[in-house]
C-alpha positions in Angstrom: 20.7 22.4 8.3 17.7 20.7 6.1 14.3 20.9 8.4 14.1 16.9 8.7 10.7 17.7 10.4 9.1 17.9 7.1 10.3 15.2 5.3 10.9 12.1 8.3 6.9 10.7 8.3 6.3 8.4 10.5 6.7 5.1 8.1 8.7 6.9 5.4 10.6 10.0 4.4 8.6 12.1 1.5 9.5 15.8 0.4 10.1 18.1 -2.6 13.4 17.6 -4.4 15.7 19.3 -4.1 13.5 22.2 -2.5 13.5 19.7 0.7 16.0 17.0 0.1 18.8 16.1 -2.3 21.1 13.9 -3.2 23.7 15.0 -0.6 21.2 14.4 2.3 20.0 10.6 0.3 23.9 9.9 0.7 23.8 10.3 4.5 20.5 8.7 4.6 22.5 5.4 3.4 25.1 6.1 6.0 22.9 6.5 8.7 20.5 3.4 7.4 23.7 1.1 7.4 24.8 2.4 10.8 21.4 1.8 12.4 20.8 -1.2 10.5 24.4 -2.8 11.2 24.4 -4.4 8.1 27.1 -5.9 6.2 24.8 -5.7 3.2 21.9 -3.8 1.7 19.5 -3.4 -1.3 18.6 -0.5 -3.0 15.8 -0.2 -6.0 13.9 2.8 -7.5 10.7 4.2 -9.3 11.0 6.3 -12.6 10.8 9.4 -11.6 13.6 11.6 -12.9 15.1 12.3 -9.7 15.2 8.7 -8.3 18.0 7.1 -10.1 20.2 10.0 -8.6 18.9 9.7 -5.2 19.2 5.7 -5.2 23.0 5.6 -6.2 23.3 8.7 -3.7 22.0 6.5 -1.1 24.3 3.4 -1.8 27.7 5.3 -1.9 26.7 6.2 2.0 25.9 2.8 2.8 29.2 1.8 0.9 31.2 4.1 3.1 29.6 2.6 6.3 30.9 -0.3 5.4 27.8 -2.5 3.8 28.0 -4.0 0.6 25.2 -2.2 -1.9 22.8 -4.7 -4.6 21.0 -2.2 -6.8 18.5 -3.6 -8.4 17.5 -0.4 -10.3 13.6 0.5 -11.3 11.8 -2.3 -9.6 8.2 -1.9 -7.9 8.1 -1.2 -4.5 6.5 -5.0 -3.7 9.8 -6.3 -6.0 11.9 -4.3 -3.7 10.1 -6.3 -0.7 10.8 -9.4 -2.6 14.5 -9.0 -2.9 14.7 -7.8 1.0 12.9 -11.2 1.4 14.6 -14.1 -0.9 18.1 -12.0 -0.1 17.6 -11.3 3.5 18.8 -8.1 3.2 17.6 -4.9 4.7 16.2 -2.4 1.8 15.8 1.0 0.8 13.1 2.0 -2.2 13.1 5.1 -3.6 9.6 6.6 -4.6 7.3 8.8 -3.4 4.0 6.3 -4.7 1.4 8.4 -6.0 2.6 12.2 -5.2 3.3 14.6 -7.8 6.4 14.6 -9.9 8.5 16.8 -7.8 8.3 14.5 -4.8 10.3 11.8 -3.6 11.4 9.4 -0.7 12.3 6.3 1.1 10.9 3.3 2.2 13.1 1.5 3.9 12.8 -2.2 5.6 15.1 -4.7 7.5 16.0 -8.0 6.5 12.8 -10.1 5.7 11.3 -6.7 4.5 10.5 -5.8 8.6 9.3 -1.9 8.4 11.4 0.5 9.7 9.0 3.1 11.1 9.4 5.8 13.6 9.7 3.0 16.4 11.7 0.9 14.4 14.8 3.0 13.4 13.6 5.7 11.5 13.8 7.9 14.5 17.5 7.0 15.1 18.3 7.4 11.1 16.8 10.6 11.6 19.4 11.7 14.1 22.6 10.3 13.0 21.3 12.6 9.4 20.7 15.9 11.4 23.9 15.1 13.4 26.1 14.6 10.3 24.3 17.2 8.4 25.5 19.9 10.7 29.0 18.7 11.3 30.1 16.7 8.0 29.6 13.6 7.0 31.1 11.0 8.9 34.6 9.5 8.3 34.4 6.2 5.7 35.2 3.1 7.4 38.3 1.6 6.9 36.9 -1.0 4.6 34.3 0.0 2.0 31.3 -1.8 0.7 31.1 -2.8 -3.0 28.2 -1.8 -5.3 26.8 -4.2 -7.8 24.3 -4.4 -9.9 21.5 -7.2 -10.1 18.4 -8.2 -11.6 15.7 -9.7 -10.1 12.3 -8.8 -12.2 12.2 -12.7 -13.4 13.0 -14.3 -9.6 10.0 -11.9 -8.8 7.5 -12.7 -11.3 8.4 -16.2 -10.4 7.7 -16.2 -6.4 4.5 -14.6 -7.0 3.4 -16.8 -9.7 4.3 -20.0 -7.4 2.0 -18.4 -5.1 -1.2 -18.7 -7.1 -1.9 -21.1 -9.6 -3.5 -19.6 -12.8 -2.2 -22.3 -14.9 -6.1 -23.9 -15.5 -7.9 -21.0 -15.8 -10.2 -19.8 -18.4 -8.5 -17.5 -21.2 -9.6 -14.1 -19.9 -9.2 -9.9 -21.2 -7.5 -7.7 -19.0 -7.1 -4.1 -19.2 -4.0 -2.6 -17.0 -3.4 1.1 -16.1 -0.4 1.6 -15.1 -0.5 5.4 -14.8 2.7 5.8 -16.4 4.1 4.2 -12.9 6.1 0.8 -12.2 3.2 -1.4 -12.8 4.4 -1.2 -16.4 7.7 -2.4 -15.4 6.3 -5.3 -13.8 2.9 -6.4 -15.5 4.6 -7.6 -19.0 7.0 -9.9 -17.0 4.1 -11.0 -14.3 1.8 -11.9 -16.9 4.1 -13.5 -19.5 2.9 -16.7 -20.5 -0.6 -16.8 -18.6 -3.5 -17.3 -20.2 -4.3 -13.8 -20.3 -5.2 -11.2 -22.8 -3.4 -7.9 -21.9 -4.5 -4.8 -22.6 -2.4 -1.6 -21.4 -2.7 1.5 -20.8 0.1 4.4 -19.9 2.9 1.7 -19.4 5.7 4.1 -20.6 7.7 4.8 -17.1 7.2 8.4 -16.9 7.4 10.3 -13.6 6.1 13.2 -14.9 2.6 11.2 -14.9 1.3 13.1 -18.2 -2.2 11.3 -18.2 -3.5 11.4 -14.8 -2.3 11.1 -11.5 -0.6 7.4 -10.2 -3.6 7.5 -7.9 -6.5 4.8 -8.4 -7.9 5.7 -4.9 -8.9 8.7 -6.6 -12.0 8.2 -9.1 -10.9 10.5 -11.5 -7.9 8.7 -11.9 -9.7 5.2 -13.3 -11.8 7.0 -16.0 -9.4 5.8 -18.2 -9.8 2.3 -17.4 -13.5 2.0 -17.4 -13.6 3.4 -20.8 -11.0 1.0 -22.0 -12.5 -2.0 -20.1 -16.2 -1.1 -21.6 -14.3 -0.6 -25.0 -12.5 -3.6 -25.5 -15.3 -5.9 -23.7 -12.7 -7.1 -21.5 -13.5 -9.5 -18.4 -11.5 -7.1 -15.7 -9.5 -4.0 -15.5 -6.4 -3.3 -13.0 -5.4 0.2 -11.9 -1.6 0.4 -10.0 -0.4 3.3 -8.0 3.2 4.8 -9.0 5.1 2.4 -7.0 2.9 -0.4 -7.9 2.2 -1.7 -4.3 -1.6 -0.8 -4.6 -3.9 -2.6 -6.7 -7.6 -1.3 -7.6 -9.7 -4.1 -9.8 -12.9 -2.9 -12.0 -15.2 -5.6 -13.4 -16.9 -6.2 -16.6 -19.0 -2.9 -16.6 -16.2 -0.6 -15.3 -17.6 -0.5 -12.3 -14.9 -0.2 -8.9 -15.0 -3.3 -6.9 -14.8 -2.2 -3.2 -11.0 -3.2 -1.5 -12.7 -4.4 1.2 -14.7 -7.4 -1.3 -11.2 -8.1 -2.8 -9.4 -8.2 0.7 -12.8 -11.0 1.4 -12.4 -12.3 -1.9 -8.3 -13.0 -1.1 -8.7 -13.7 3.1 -11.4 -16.6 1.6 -8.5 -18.0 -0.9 -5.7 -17.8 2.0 -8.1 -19.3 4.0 -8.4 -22.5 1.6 -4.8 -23.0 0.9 -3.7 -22.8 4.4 -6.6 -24.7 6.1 -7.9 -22.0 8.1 -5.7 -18.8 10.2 -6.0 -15.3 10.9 -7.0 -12.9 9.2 -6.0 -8.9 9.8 -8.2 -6.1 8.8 -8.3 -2.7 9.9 -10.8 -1.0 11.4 -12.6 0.7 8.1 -13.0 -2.9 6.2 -16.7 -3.4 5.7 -18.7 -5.8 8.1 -18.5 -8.4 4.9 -14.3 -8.9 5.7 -14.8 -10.7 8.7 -18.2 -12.4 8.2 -16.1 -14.1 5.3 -13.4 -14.8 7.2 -15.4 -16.5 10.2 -17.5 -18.0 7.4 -14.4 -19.7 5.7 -13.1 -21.0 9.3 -10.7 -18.5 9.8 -10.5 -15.6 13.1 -10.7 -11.8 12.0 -8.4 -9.4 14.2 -8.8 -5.4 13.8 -6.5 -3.2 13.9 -5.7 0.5 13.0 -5.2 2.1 9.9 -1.7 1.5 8.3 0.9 -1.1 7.2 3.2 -0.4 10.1 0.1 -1.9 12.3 -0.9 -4.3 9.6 2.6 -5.7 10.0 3.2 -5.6 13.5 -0.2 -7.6 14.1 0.6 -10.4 11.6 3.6 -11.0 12.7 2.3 -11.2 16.4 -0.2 -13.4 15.6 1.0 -15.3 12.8 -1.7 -14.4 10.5 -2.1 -15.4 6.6 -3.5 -12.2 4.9 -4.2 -8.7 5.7 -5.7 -6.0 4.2 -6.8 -2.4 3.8 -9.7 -0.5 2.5 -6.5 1.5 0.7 -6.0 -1.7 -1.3 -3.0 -2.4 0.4 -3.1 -6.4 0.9 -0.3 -8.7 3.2 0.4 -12.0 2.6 2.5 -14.1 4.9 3.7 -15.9 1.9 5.8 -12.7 0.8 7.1 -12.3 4.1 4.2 -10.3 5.6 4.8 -7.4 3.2 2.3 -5.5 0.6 2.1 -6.5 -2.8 -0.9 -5.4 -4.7 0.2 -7.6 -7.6 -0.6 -10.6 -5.7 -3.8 -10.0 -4.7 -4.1 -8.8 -8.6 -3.1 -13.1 -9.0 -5.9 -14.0 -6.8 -8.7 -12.2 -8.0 -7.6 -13.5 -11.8 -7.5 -17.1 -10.9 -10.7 -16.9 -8.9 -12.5 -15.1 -11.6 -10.4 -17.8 -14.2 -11.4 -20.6 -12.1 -15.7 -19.9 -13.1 -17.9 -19.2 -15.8 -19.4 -15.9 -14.6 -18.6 -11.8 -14.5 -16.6 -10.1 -12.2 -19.4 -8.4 -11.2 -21.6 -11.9 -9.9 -18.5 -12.9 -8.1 -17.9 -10.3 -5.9 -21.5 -10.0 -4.6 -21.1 -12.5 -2.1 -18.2 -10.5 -1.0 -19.7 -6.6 -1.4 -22.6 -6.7 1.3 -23.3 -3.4 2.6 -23.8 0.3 1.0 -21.0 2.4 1.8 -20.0 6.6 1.4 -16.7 6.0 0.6 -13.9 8.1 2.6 -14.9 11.9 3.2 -12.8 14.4 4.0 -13.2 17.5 6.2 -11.0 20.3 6.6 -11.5 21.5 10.0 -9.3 24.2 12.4 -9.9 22.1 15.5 -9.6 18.4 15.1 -9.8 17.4 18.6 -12.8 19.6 19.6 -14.6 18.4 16.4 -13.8 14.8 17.0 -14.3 15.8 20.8 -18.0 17.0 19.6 -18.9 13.9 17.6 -18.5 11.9 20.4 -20.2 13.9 23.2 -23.0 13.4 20.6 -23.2 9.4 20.7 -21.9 8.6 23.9 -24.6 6.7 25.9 -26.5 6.9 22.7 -28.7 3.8 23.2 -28.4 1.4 20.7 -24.5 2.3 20.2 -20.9 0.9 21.1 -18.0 3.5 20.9 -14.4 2.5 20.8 -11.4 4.4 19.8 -8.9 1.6 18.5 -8.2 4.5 15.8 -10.2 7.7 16.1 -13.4 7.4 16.9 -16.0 4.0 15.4 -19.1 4.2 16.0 -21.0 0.9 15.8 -25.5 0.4 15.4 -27.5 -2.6 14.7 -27.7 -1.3 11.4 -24.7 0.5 10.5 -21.1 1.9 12.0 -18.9 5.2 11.1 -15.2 6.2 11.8 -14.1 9.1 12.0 -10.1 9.5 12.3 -8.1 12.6 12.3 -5.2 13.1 9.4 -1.6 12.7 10.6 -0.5 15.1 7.9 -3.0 17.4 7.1 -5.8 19.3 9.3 -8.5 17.0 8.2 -10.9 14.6 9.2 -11.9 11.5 7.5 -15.0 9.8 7.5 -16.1 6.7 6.7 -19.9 5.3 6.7 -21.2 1.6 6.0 -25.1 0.6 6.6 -27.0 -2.1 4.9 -28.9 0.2 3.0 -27.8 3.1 0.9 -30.7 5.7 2.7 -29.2 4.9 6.1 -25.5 5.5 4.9 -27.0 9.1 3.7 -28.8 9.5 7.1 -26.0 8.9 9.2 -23.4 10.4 7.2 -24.8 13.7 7.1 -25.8 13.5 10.9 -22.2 13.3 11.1 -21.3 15.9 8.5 -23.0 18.7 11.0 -21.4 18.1 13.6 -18.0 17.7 12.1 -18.5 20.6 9.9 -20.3 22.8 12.3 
């Protein structure tokens, strides 16, 4: 029997193939997702990495044999996989593993509106119908079959995001796309057709071997690229996407990185003005600046923990317009409360479209604080380290501690968070202050104890 340990996360399944998973297991993954889904229909997209077309039509013939009729879509990003669970109403599988290395790959799978299925949520169930059936045989088909077909839906996609944002007034502007050999060169060309936009791309041949660099913009290494090209070419902005394209990271005029937190303030102040107000979810490393906007625009900032299953869960409870992550993951009601970094691409075009000046001079009234970025330990003992941290500012005067996820510390003058990996024996650290010398002070405070 496979070790499903390794591969079932808690929002997704991720693993080597086929060291880890195959096409055998995808097929009672479909199976087991139209079982615990009870659909009568699903829809089924994929990245471009070698192994996922296999995988993908793996996946539908066990959904088939369940019963549930199958819609591929084929390669699609995972936010136009999002889409068709939406306009469709359809639950949805998307095969991709985002920004790991070639030999990965997995699932991400929703319900009908593009609701995540997470540990709490299904996954756990899928998870056991698979080792069940993986030890005894696959299940019996039903007596009646579902049908595969195929559709597009790349142009219904470009479409519902473009009705979202209005860049038809803008000025005529030069953009510089990295698409990191990932899906974001699927979907930019048909996005962008026919706005008043310049393109300029980079790596937009689907590869899934990533020959470049890695499909990771979080990683600074990985936007080099772009802020040569983007200081090369003049251009007004540059875009980086992740593999599966859900992620978007914006540099401005000097190839400089603008900070996911000033584009999730940037977008929440946009929402904000469309809808006449709302709330506004961000999670609990956005800087200080996310919900200062926010309150500033007339809307109410809620924090939450890290992660979309969370992101999701509060936006739906509370109705809210926007949400988003320091990861550059950003929610929008609009697209059924689901991720799409391409639409917060939109915004941050038309609001840069919409005036005279740099990228750079917009985004200061957004980007308020001096940061350290995330830091990551590798430690033996995460709870004692954590454990230590604490002991050191509790009753600190001057201090608040709360432990909505890990462990924040919040000053006058500055706040830290310090959260343990799910996946790997780190810790991660995050430091904002208003001035770049207090960042340093308390991060390396924090460093000792952490680090011993």
């Amino acid at each position: 029997m496979p070790d499903l340990s390794q591969i079932v996360k808690a929002y997704d399944v991720r693993g080597v193939v086929p060291d880890q998973w195959d096409e055998s297991l995808a097929e009672l993954f479909g199976a087991a997702f139209a079982q615990v889904t009870g659909a009568e229909a699903v829809v089924v997209g994929h990245d471009m990495r070698p192994s996922s077309p296999g995988l993908s039509r793996a996946f539908g013939r066990g959904a088939a044999a369940r019963g549930a009729d199958v819609t591929e879509i084929g390669l699609c990003s995972t936010d136009q996989l999002y889409f068709a669970s939406g306009s469709l109403g359809l639950p949805g599988a998307m095969f991709t593993a985002s920004h790991n290395p070639a030999q990965y790959n997995g699932i991400k799978m929703c319900r009908a509106g593009a609701a995540p299925v997470g540990q709490d949520s299904g996954l756990a169930e899928i998870r056991a119908l698979v080792e069940e059936w993986s030890g005894s045989g696959a299940p019996a088909p039903v007596a009646d079959p579902g049908t595969i077909t195929r559709r597009d839906v790349l142009g219904d996609y470009a479409a519902c995001l473009r009705g979202l944002v209005d860049l038809g007034s803008i000025r005529r502007l030069k953009v510089v796309v990295d698409a990191g050999n990932g899906m974001g060169g699927h979907t930019v060309p048909t996005v962008f057709d026919g706005l008043p936009l310049d393109l300029v791309p980079l790596y937009f041949e689907l590869d899934g071997t990533f020959p470049h660099h890695e499909a990771n913009p979080i990683d600074p290494a990985n936007i080099v690229d772009l802020q040569a090209k983007v200081r090369e070419t003049g251009a007004d902005i540059g875009l980086a996407f992740d593999g599966d394209a859900d992620r978007c990271f914006v540099v401005d005029e000097r190839g400089e990185p603008v900070s996911p937190s000033a584009v999730t303030a940037l977008v929440a102040a946009r929402e904000l003005a469309k809808h006449g107000g709302g709330t506004v979810i961000h999670n609990c490393i956005t800087s200080w600046s996310v919900p200062e906007v926010v309150k500033e625009n007339g809307g109410t900032p809620v924090r939450t923990r890290v992660g979309h299953s969370f992101i999701k869960g509060e936006m739906a409870r509370t109705g809210a317009i926007f949400g988003g992550e320091h990861s550059a993951h950003y929610y929008f009601r609009d697209f059924w409360n689901a991720d799409t970094g391409m639409l917060a691409a939109l915004h941050v075009l038309a609001a840069l479209g919409e005036q005279d000046g740099p990228l750079s001079g917009l985004v200061e009234q957004y980007d308020r604080y001096a940061a350290s970025g995330e830091i990551n330990s590798k430690v033996d003992d995460q709870d004692g380290r954590a454990a230590a941290v604490r002991a050191a500012y509790e009753g600190r005067p001057g201090t608040e501690l709360d432990e909505l996820d890990g462990l924040t510390v919040t000053a006058a003058d500055w706040w830290f968070n310090l959260r343990a990996s799910n996946t790997e024996p780190l810790l991660r650290l995050n430091v904002e202050a208003r001035d770049a010398e207090t960042v340093a002070k308390v991060r390396d405070e924090v460093l000792a104890l952490v680090r011993g």
